[in-house]
Every structure is written in structure tokens, then in C-alpha cells.
C-alpha positions in Angstrom: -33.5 -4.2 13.1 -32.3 -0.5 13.2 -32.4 -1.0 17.1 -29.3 -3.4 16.8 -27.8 -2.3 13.2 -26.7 0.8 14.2 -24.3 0.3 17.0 -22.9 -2.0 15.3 -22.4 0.2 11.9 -21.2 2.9 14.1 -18.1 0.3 15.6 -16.8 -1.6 12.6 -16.7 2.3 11.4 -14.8 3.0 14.5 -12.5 -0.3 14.0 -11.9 0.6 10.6 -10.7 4.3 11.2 -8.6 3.0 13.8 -7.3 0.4 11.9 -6.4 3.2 8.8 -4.8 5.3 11.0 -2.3 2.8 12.6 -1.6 2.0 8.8 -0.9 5.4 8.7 1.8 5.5 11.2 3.6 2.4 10.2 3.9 4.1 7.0 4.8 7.2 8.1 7.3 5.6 10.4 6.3 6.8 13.6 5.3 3.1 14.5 8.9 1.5 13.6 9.5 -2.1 13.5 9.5 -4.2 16.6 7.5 -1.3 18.5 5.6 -2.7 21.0 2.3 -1.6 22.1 -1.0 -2.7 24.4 -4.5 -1.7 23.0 -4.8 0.1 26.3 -2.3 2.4 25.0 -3.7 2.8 21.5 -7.0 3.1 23.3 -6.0 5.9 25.4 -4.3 7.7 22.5 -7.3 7.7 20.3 -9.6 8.2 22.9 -11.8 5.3 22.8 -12.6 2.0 24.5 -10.5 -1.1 24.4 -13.2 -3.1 22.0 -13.0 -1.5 18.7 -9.2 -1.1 19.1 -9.0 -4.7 20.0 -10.6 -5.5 16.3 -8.7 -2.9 14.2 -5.2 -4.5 15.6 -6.3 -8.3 15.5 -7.6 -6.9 11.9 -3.7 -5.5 11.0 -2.1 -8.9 12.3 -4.2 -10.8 10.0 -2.9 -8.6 7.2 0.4 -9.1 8.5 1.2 -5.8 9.5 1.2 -6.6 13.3 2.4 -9.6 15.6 0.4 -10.6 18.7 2.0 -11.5 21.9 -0.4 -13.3 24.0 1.5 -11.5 27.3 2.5 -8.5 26.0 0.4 -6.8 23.9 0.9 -6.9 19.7 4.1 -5.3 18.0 5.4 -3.8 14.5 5.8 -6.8 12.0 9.2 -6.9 11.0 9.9 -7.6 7.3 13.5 -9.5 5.8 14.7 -8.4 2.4 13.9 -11.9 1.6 10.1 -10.6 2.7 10.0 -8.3 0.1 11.1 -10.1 -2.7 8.3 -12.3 -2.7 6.0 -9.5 -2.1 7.4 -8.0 -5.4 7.1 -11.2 -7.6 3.6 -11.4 -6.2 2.3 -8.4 -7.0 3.9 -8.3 -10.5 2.8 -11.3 -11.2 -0.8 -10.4 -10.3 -0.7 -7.1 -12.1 0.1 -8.9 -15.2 -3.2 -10.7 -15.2 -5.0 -7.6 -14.3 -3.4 -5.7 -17.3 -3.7 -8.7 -19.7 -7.7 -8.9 -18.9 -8.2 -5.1 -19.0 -6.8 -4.6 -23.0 -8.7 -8.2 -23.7 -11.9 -6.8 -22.2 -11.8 -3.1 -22.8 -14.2 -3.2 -25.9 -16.9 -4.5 -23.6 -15.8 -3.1 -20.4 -15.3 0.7 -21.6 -12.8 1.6 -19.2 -11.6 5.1 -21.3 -12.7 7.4 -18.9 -11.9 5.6 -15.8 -8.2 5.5 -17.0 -8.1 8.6 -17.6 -9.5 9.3 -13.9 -6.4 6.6 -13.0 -3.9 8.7 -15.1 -4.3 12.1 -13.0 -4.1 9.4 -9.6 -0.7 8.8 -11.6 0.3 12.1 -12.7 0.2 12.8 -8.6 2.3 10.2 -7.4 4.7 10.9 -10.1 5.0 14.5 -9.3 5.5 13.6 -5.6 8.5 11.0 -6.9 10.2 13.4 -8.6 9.9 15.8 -5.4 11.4 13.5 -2.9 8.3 13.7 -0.9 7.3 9.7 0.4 4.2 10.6 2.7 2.7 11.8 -0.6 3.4 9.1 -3.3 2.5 6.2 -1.3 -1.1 7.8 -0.4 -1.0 8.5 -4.6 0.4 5.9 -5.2 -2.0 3.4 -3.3 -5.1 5.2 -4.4 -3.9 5.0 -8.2 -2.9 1.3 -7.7 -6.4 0.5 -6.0 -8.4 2.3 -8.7 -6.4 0.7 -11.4 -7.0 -2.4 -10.0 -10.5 -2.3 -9.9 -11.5 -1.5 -13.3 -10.7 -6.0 -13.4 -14.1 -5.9 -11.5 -13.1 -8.4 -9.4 -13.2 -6.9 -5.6 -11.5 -10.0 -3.5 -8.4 -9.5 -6.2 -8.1 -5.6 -6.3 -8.2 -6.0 -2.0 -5.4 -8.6 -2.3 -3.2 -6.2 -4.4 -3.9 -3.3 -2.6 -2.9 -5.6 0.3 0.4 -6.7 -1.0 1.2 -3.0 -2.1 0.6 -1.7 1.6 2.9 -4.5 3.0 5.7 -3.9 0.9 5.5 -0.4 1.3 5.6 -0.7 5.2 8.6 -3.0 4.4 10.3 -0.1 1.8 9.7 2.8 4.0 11.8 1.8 7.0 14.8 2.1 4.9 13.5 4.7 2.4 13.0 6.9 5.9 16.4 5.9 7.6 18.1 7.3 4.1 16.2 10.3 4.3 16.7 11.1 7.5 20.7 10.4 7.4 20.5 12.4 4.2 18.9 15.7 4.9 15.6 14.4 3.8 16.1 14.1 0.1 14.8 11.4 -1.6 14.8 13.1 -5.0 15.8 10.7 -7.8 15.5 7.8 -6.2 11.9 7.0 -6.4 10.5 5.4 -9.4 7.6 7.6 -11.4 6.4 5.9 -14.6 2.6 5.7 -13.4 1.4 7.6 -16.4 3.4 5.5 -18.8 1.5 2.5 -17.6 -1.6 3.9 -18.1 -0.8 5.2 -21.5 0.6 1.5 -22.3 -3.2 0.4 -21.2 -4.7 2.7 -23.3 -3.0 1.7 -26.0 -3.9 -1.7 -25.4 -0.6 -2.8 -25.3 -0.1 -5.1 -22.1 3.6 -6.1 -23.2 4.5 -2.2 -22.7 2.7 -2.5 -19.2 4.3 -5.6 -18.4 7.7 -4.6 -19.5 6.8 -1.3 -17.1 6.2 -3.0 -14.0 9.0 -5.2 -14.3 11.4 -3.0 -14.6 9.5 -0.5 -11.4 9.9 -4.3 -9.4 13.9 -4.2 -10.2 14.7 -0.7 -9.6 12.3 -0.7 -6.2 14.6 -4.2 -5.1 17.6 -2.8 -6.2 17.0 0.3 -4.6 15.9 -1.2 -1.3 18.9 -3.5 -1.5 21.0 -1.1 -1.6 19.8 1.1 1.6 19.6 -2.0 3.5 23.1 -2.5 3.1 24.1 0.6 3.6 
């Protein structure tokens, strides 16, 4: 019934933008590990009533990207190196399946133009590498991951991905940031920027090229968080 529908529309759109925007700040830093908040405060921040900021946080826990304290309120979930590895291993190990059953299926799938729509996604982030600038290659880099994803047609695995790629993000960023900001802000060379050779390696239906890609962005990403952390 429209009576009832609507509200209802109106807050899991509410919830969702809420949710997106705390995202946002853990990936931007600004909500640093083991922060602790209350939804009152988020409430008051955003302007809105405790319910839909109530869903968007329980929401973030479930991905892992929060903790719940039943006393005092929910915190920053924070990631081990150890974390991160197997976030790595399972994405790449994912990702290889997806690539494998995109060049077995392109024929009947006709994915041409949508890779080519994925490419320029991938021509972004890699410009943004190159530059040193992080807020911009992980929104890139997320939106040429998600769309790449979902030429598998399959929605529940292309969430699941994107999923894995916003945690270990959130687990990269707190030491890509602490680097940067000890450093002047320059992240230039450190960043890794072959999105439009794994494309091209899909095009040219050759999923050993795209494996041999991803493996070797997996190593340089660990090595490279590995490396800040100890530092």
C-alpha cells in the first residue's frame, strides 16, 4: 500500500546514506580506529533521529566495519596485518573466478562495450595513483572494481567483493594516511595503477595475464602495507 511503502522507502534511503557516509569517513580517516561513538552523536551530527542511524551502524558492524558495545555505544573496527592478509587472498582468489568466467562467457555475454566503460573507471584511478591523491583512487577504484565485477551477473558475488575491497581499504588507509601525513602528503609512487592492463588482459581474453595482474597488485599492496606498519 503506498500509505505504508513510502515511509518506509524514504528510511532505508535515509539508513543507507548514512551508512555511505560513515564509510566515507573511515576511509577518509576522520573516523580512526578504535573511535568511539553513540548514535546520539551521529544523530545529532547528521541531523536526524536516532532510528535510521541505529540501522546504518548495526548495518556497518555486520560488514565488519564497526564493533558494538552494548554500554557504550559502537566503535572503529580495528584491523591486524594478519586481517589483511586474508582479506587479500580472498579477494584474489575470488577475482580469479570472476575473470576466468568473463573470457569463457564473453561470446555469449558481449561484454565489449561495458569493459570499455570499466577501462575509463580504470584509466581514473590510475591517474589518481600516479598523483598521490588516496581520497580519489579508492572512490575510482571501488566503482571500477564494482562495475568490473558485475559484468559475472551474479549480484550476491559482485556485493561480496566490493565488500572485501571496502574492508581492506579501511584496513590500508590508516597507514597509507599516517605515511602521508608524516611525509608531507606524498603518496606518489607508492600506489599501484595497472587497472587498465587488466582490463586490456580481459579483452584479450587472456585470464592468465589478469591473474598474473592481480597477484602481483595483492604483493605489492601487502608488501607495501607491511612496510608502513612497521615503520
Amino acid at each position: 500500500m503506498p500509505g505504508t511503502d513510502g515511509p518506509a522507502v524514504i528510511r532505508s534511503t535515509l539508513r543507507q546514506q548514512i551508512a555511505d557516509a560513515l564509510r566515507d569517513e573511515v576511509l577518509a580517516g576522520r573516523l580512526e580506529p578504535g573511535q568511539e561513538f553513540t548514535v546520539k552523536e551521529i544523530a545529532e551530527q547528521y541531523g536526524v533521529s536516532a532510528t535510521p542511524v541505529r540501522e546504518a551502524l548495526v548495518n556497518l558492524t555486520a560488514q565488519g566495519l564497526l564493533d558494538a558495545d552494548q554500554h557504550r555505544g559502537f566503535r572503529v573496527h580495528e584491523h591486524t596485518l594478519d586481517d589483511y592478509r586474508g582479506m587479500l587472498e580472498a579477494r584474489g582468489l575470488v577475482a580469479d573466478g570472476i575473470f576466468r568466467d568473463l573470457v569463457a562467457h564473453r561470446a555469449r555475454r558481449d561484454t565489449s562495450d561495458a569493459l570499455f566503460s570499466v577501462r575509463r573507471r580504470g584509466e581514473e584511478a590510475a591517474r589518481a595513483a600516479c598523483a598521490g591523491d588516496l581520497t580519489v583512487l579508492i572512490g575510482y577504484d571501488l566503482r571500477f572494481w564494482r562495475e568490473l565485477s558485475a559484468l559475472f551477473g551474479n549480484a550476491y558475488l559482485s556485493d561480496f567483493l566490493h565488500r572485501l575491497r571496502v574492508k581492506s581499504w579501511v584496513c590500508a588507509v590508516t597507514h597509507l594516511r599516517r605515511w602521508s601525513d608524516i611525509n608531507g602528503g606524498d603518496l606518489r609512487g607508492l600506489l599501484w595503477s595497472r587497472h587498465t592492463e587488466l582490463v586490456d588482459a580481459l579483452v584479450r581474453n587472456d585470464p592468465e595475464a589478469a591473474h598474473a595482474i592481480v597477484r602481483e597488485y595483492n604483493a605489492h599492496s601487502l608488501a607495501l602495507i607491511e612496510r608502513l606498519a612497521a615503520a
